[in-house]
Biopython code that builds the backbone (N, CA, C, O; Angstrom):
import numpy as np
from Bio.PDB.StructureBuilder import StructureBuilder

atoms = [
    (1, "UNK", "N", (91.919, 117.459, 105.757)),
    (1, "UNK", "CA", (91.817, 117.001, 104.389)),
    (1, "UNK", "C", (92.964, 116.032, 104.137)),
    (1, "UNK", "O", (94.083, 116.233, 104.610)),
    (2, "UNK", "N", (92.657, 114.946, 103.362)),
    (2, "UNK", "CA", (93.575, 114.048, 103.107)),
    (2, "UNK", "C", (93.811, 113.897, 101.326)),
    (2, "UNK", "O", (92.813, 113.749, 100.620)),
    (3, "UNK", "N", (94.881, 113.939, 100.849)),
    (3, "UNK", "CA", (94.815, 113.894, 99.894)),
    (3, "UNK", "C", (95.599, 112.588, 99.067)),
    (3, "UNK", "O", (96.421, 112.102, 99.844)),
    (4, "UNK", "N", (95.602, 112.011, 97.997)),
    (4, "UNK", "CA", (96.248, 111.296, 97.408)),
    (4, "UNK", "C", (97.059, 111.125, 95.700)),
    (4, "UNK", "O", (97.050, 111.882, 94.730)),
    (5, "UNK", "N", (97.545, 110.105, 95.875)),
    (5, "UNK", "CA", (97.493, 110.341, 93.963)),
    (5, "UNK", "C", (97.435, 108.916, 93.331)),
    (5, "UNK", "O", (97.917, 107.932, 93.893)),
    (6, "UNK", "N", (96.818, 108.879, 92.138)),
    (6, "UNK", "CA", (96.468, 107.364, 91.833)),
    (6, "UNK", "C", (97.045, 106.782, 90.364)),
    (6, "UNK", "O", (96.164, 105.922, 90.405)),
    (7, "UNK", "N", (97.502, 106.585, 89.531)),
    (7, "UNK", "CA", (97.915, 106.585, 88.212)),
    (7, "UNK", "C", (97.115, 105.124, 87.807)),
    (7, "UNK", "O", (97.670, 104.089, 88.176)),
    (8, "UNK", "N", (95.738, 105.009, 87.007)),
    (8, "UNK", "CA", (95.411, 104.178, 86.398)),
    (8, "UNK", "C", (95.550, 103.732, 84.786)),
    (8, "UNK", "O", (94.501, 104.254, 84.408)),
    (9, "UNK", "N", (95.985, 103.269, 83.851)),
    (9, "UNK", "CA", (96.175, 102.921, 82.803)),
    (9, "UNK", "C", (96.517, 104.392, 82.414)),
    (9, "UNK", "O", (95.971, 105.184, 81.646)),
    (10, "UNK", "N", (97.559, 104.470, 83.177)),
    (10, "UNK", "CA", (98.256, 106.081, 82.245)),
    (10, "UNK", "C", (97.884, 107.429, 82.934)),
    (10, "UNK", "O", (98.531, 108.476, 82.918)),
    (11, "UNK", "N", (96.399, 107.100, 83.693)),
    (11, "UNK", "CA", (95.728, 108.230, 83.665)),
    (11, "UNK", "C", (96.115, 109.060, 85.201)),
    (11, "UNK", "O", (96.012, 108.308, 86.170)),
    (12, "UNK", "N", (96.395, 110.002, 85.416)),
    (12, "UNK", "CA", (96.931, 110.529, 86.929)),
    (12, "UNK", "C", (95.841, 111.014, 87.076)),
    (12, "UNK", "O", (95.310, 111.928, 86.445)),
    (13, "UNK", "N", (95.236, 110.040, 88.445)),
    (13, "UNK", "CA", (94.276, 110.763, 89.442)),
    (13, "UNK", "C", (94.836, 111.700, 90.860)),
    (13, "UNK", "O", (95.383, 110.945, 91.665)),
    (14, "UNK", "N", (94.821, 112.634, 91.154)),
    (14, "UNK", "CA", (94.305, 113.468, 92.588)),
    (14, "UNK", "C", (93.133, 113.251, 92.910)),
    (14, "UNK", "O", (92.057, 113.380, 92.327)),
    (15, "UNK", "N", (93.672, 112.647, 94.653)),
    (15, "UNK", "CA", (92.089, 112.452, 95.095)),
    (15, "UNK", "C", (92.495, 113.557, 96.469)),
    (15, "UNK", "O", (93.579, 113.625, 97.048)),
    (16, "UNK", "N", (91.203, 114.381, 96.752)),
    (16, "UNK", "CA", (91.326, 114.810, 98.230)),
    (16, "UNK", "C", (90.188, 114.369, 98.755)),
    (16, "UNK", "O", (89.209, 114.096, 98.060)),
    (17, "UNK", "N", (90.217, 114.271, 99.924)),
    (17, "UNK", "CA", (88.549, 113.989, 100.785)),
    (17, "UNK", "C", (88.763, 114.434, 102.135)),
    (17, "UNK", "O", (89.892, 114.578, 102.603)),
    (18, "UNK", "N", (87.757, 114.642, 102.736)),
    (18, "UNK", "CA", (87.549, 115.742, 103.819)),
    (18, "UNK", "C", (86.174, 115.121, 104.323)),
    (18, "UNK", "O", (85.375, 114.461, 103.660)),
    (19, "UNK", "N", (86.073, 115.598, 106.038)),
    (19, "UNK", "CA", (85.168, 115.507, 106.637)),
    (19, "UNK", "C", (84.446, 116.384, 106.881)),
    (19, "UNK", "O", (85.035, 117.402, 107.243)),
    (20, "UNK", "N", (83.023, 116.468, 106.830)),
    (20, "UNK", "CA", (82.516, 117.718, 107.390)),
    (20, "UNK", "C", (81.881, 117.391, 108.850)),
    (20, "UNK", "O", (81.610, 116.263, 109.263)),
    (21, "UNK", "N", (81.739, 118.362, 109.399)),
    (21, "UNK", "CA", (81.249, 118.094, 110.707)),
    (21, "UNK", "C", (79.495, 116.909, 110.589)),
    (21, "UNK", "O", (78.814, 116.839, 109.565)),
    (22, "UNK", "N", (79.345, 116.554, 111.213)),
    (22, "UNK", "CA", (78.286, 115.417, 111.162)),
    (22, "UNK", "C", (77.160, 116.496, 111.776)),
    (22, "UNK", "O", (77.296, 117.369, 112.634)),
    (23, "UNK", "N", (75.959, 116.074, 110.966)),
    (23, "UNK", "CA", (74.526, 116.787, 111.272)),
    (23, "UNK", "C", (73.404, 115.965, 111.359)),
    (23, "UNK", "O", (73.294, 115.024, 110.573)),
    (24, "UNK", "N", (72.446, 116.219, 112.314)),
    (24, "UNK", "CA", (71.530, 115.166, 112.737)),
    (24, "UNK", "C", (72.446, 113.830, 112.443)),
    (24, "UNK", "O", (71.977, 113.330, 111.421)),
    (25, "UNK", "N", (73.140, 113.338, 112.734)),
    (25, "UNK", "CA", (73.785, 111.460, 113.030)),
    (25, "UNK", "C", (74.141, 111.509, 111.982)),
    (25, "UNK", "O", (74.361, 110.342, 111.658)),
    (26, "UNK", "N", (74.432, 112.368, 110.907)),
    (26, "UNK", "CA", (75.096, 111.573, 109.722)),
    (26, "UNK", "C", (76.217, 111.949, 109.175)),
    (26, "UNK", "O", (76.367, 112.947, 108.471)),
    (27, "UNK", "N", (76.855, 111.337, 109.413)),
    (27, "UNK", "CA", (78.975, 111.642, 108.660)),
    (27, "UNK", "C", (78.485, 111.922, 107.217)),
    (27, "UNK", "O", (77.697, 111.179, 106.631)),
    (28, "UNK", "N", (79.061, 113.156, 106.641)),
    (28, "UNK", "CA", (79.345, 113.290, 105.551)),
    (28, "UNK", "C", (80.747, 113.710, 105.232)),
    (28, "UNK", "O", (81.456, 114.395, 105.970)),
    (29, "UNK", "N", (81.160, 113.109, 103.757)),
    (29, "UNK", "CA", (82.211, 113.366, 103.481)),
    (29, "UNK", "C", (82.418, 113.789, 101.856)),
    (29, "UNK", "O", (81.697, 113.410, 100.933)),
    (30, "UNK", "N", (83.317, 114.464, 101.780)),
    (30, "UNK", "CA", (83.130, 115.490, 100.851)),
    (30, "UNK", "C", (85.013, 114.685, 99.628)),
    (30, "UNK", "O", (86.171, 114.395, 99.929)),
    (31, "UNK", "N", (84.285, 114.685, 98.497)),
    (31, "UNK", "CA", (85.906, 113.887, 97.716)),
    (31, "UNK", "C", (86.156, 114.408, 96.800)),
    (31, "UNK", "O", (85.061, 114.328, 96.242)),
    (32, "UNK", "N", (87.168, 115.264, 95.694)),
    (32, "UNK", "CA", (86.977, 115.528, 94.378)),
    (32, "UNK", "C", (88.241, 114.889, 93.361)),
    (32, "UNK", "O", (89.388, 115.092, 93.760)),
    (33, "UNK", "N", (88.116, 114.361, 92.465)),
    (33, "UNK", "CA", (89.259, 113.511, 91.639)),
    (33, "UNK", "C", (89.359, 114.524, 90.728)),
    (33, "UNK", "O", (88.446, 114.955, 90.025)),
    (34, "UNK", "N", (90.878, 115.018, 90.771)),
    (34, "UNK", "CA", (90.855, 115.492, 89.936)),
    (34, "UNK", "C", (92.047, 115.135, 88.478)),
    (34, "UNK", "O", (93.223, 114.855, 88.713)),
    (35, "UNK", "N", (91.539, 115.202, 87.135)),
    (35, "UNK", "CA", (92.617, 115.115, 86.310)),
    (35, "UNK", "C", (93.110, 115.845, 85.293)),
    (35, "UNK", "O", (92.626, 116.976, 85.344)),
    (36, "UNK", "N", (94.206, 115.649, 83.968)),
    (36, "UNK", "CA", (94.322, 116.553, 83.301)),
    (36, "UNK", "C", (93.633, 117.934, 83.292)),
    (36, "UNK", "O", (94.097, 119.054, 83.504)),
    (37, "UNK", "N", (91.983, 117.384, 82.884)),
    (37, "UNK", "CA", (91.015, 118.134, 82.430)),
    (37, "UNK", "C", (90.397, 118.335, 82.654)),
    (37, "UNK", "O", (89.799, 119.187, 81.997)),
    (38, "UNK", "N", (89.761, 117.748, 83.939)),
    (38, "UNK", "CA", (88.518, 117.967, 84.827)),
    (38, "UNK", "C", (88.629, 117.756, 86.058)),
    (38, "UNK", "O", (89.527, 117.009, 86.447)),
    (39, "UNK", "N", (87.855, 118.287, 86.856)),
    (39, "UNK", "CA", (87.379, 117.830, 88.471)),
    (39, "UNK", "C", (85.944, 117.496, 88.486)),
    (39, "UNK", "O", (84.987, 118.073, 87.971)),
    (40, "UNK", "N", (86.062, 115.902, 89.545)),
    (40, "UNK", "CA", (84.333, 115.823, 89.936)),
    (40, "UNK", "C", (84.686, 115.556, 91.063)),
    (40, "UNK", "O", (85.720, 115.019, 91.462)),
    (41, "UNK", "N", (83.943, 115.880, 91.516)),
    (41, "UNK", "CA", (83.448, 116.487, 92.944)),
    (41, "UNK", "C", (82.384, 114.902, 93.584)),
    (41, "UNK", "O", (81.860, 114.206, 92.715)),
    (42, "UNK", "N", (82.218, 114.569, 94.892)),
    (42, "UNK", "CA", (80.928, 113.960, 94.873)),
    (42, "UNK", "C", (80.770, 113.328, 96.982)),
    (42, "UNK", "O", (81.641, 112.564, 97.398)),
    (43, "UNK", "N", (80.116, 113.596, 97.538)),
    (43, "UNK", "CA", (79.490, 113.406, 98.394)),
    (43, "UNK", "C", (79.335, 111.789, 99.048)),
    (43, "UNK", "O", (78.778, 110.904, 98.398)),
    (44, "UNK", "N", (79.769, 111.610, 100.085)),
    (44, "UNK", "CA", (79.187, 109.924, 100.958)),
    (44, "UNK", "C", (78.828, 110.308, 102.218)),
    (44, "UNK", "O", (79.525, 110.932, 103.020)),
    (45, "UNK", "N", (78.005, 110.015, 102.323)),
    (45, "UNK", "CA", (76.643, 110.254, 103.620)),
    (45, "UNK", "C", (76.805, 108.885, 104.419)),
    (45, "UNK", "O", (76.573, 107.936, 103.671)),
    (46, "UNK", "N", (77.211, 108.413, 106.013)),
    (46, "UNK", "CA", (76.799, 107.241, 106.542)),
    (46, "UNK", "C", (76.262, 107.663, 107.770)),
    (46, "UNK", "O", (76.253, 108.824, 108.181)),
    (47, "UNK", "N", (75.732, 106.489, 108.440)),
    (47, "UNK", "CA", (74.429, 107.142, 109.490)),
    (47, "UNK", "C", (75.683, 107.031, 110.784)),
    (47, "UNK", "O", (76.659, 106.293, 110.651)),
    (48, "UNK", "N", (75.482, 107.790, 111.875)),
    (48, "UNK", "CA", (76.183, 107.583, 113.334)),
    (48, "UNK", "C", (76.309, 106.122, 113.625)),
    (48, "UNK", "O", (77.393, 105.699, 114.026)),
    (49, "UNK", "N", (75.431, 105.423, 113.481)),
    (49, "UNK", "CA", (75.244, 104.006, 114.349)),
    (49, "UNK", "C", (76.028, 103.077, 113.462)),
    (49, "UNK", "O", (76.489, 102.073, 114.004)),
    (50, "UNK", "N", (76.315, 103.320, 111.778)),
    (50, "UNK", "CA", (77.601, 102.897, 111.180)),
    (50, "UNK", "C", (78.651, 103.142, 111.605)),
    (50, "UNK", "O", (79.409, 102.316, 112.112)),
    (51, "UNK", "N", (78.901, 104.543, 111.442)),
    (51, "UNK", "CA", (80.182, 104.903, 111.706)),
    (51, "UNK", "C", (81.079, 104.091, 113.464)),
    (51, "UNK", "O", (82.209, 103.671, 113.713)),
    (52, "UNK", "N", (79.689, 104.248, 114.331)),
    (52, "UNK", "CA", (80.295, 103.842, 115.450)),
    (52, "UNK", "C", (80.589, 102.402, 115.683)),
    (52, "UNK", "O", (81.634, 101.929, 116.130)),
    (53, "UNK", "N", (79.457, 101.745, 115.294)),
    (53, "UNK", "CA", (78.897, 99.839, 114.875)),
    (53, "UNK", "C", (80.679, 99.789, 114.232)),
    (53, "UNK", "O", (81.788, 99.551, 114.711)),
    (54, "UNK", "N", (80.275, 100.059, 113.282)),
    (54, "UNK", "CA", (81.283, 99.588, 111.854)),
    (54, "UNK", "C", (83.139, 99.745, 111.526)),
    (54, "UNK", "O", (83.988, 99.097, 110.915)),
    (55, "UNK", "N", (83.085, 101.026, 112.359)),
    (55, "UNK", "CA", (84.165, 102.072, 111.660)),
    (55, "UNK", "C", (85.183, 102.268, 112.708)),
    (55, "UNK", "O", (86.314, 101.791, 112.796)),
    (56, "UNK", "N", (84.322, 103.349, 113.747)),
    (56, "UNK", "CA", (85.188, 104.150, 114.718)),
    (56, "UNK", "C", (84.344, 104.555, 115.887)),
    (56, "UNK", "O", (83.601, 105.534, 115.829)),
    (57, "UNK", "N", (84.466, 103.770, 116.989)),
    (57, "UNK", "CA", (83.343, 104.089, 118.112)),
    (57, "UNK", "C", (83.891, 105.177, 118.486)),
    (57, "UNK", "O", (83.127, 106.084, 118.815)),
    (58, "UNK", "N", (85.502, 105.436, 118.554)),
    (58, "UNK", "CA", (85.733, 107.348, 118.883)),
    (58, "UNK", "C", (85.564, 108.198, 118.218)),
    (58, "UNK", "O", (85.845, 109.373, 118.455)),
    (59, "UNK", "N", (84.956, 107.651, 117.032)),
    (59, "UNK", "CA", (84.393, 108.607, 115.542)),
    (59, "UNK", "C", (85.801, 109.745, 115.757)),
    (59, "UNK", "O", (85.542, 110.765, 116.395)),
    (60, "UNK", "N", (86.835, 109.623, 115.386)),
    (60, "UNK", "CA", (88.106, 110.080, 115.055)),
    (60, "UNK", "C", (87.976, 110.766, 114.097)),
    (60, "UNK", "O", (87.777, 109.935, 113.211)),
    (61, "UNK", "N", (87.943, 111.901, 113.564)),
    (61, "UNK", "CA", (88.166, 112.645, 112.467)),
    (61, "UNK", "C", (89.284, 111.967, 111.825)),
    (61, "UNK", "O", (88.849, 110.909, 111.368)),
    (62, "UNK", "N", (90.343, 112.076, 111.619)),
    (62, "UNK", "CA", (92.029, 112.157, 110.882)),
    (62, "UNK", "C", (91.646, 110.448, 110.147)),
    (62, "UNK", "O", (91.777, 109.956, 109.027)),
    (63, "UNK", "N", (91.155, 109.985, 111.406)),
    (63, "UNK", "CA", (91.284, 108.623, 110.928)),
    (63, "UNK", "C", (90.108, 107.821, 110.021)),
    (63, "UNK", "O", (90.388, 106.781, 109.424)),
    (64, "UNK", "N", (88.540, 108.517, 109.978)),
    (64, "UNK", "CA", (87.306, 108.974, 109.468)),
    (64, "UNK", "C", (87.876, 108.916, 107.801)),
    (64, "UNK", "O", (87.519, 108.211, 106.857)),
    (65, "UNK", "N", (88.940, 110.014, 107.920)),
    (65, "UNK", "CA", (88.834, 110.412, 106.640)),
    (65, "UNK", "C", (90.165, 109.731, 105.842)),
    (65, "UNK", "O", (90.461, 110.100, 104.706)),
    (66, "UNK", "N", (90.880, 108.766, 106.519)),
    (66, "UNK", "CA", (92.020, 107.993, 106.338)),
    (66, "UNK", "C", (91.068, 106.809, 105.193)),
    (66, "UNK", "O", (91.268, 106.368, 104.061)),
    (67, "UNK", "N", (89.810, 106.615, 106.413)),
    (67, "UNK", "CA", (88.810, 105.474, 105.514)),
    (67, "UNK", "C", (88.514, 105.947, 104.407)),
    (67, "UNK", "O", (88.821, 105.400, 103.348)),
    (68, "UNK", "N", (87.961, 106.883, 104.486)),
    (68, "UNK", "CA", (87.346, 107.364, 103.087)),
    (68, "UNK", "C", (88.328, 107.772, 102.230)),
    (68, "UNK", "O", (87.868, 108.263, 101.198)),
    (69, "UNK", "N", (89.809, 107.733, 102.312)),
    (69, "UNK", "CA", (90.553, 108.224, 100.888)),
    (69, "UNK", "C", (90.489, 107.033, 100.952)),
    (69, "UNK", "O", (89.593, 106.856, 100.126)),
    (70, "UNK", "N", (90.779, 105.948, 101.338)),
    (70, "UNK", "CA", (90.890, 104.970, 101.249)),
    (70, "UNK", "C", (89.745, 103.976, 100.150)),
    (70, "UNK", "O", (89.867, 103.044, 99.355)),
    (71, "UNK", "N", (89.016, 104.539, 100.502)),
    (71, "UNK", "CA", (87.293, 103.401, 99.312)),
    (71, "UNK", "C", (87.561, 104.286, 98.390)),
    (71, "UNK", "O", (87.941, 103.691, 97.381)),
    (72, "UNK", "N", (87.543, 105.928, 98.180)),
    (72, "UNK", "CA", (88.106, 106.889, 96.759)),
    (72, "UNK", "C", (88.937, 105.912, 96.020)),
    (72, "UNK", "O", (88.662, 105.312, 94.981)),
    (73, "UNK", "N", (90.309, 105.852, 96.957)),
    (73, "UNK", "CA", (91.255, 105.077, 95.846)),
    (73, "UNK", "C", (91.097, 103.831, 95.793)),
    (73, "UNK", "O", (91.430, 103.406, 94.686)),
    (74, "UNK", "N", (90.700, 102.959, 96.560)),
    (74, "UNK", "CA", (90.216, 101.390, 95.864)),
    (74, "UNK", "C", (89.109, 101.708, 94.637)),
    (74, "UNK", "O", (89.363, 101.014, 93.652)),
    (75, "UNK", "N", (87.911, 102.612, 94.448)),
    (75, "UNK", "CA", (86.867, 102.336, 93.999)),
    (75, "UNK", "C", (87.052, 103.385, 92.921)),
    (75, "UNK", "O", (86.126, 103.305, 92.114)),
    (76, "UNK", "N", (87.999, 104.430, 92.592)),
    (76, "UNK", "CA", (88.022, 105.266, 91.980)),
    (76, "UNK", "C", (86.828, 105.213, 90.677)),
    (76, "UNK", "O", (85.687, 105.673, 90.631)),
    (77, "UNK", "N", (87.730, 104.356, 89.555)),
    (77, "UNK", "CA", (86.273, 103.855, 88.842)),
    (77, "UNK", "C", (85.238, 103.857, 88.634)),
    (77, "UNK", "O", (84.528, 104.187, 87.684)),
    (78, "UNK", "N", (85.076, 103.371, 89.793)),
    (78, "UNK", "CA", (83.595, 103.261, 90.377)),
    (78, "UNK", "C", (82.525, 104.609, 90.445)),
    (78, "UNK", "O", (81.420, 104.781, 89.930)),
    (79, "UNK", "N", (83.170, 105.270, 91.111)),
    (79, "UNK", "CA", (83.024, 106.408, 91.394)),
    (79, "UNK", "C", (82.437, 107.164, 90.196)),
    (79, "UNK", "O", (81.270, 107.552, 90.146)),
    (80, "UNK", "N", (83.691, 107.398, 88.883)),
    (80, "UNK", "CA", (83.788, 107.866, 87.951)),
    (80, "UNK", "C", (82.940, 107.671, 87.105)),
    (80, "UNK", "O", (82.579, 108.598, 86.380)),
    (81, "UNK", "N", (82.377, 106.326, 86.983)),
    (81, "UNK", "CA", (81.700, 105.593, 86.095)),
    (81, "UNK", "C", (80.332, 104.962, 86.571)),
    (81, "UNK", "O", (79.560, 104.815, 85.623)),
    (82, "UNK", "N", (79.921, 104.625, 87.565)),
    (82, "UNK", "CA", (78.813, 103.863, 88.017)),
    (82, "UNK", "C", (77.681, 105.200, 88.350)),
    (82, "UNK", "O", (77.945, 106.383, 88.566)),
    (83, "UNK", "N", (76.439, 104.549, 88.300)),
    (83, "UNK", "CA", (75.639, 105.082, 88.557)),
    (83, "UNK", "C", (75.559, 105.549, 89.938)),
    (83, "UNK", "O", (76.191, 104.779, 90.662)),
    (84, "UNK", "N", (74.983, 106.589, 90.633)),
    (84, "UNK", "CA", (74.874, 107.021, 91.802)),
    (84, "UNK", "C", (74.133, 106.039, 92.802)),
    (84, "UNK", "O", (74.391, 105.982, 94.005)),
    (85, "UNK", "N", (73.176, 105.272, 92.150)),
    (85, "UNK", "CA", (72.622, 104.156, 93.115)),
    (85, "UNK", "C", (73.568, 102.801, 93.610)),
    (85, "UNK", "O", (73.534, 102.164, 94.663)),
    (86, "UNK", "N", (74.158, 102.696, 92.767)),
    (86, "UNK", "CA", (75.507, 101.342, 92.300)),
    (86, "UNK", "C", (76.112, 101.839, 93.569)),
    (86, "UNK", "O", (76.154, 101.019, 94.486)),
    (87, "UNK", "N", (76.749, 103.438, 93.864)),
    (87, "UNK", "CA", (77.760, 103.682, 94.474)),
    (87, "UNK", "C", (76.882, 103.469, 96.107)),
    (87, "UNK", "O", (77.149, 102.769, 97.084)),
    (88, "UNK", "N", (76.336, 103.938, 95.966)),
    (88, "UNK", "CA", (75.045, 104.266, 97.262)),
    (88, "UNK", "C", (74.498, 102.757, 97.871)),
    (88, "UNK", "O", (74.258, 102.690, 99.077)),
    (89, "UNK", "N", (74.343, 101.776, 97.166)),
    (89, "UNK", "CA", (74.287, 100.426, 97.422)),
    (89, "UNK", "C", (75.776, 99.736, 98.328)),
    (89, "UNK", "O", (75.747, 99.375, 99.504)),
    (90, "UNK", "N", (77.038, 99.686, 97.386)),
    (90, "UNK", "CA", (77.951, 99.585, 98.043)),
    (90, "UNK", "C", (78.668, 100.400, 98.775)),
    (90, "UNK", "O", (79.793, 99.953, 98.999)),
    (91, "UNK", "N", (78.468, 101.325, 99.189)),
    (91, "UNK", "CA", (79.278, 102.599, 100.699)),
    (91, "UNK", "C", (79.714, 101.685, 101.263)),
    (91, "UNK", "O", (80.766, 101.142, 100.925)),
    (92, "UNK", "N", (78.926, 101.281, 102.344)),
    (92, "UNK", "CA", (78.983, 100.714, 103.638)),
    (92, "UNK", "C", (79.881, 99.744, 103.222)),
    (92, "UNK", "O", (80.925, 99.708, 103.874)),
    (93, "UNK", "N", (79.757, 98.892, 102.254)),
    (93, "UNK", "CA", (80.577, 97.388, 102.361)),
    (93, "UNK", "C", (82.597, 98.464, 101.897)),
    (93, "UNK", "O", (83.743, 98.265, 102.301)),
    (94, "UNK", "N", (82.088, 99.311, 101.091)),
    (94, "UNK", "CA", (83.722, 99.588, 100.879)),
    (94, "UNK", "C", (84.231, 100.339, 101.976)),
    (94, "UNK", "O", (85.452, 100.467, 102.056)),
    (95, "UNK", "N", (83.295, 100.995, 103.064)),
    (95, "UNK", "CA", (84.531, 101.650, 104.144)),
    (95, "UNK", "C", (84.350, 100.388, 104.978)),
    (95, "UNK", "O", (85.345, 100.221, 105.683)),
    (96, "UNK", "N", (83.320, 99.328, 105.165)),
    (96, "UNK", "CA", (84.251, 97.997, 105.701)),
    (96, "UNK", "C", (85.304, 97.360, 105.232)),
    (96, "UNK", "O", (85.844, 96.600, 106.036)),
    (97, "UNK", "N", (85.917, 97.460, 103.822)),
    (97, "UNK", "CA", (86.982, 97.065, 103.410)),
    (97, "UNK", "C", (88.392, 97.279, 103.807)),
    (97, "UNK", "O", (89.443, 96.749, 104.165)),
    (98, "UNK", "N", (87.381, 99.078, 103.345)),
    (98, "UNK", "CA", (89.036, 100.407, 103.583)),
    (98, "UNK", "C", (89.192, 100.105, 105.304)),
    (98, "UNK", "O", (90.378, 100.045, 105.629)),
    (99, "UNK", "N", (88.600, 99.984, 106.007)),
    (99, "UNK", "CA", (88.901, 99.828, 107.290)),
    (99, "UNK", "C", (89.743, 98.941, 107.293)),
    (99, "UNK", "O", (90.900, 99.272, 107.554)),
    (100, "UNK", "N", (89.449, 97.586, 107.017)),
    (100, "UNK", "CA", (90.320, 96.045, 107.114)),
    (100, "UNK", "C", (91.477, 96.422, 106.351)),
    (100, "UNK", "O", (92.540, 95.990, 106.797)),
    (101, "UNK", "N", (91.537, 97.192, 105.206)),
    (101, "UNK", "CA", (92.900, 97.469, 104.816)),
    (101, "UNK", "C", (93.682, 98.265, 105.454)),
    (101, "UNK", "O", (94.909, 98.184, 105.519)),
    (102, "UNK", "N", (92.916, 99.141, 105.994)),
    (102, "UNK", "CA", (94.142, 99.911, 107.095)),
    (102, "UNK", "C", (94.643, 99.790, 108.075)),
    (102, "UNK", "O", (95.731, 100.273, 108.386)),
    (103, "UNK", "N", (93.699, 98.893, 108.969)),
    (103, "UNK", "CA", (94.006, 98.135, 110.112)),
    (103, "UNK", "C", (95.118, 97.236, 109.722)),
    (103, "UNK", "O", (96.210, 97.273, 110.288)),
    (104, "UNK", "N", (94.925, 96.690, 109.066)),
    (104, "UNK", "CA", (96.074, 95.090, 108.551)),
    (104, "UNK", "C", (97.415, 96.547, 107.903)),
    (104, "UNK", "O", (98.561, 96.098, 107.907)),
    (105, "UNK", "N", (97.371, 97.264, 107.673)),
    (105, "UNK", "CA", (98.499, 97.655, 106.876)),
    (105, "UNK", "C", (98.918, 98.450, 108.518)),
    (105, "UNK", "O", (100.019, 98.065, 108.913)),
    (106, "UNK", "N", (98.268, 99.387, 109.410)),
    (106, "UNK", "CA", (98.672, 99.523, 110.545)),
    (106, "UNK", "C", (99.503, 98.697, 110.936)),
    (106, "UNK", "O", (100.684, 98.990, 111.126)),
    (107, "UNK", "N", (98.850, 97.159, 111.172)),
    (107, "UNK", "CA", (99.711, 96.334, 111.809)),
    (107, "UNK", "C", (100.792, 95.526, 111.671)),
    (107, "UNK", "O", (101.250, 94.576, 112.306)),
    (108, "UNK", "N", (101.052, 96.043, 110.825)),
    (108, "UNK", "CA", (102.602, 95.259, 109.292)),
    (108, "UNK", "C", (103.617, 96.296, 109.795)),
    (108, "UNK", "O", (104.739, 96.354, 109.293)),
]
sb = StructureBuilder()
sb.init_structure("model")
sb.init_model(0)
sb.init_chain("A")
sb.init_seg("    ")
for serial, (resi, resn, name, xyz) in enumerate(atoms, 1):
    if name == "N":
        sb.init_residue(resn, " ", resi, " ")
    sb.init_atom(name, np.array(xyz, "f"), 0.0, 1.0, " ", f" {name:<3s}", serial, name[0])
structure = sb.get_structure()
């Protein structure tokens, strides 16, 4: 489990996210933000042939889930506020992001 903390216009986010083991080819990952007053909870599903194509051909756990706190805290917002299809449309393009950001910050 990886966890973080985010402070947007005042507001203190906790993010954790976690991997679960992958079933029939598909990475799922498990995130919940939590604040003052609430926790939400919410689910990202990508297929094997992403994860390996896209992400991590050693499909790395530690580092799996490095990506995914990673699109949590760029997209928090998003998350919070967008419709479930909105989020489900862009996945893929934000753990191609969170990747390029971690790679480039790796290499600094």
């Amino acid at each position: 489990m990886n966890k973080a903390q985010k402070i947007i216009n005042g507001v203190r986010y906790n993010l954790e996210v976690w991997m679960m083991n992958p079933i029939n080819g598909v990475y799922r990952f498990g995130a919940q933000v939590f604040t003052s007053n609430k926790i939400q909870s919410f689910s990202m599903r990508l297929i094997e042939e992403f994860i390996e194509d896209e992400i991590d051909n050693d499909k790395r756990k530690t580092y799996l889930e490095q990506v995914a706190l990673c699109v949590v805290k760029n997209h928090i917002i998003d998350f919070l506020t967008s419709n479930k299809h909105a989020i489900i449309t862009n996945l893929g393009y934000w753990f191609k992001e969170a990747k390029r950001q971690i790679d480039k910050e790796t290499k600094e």
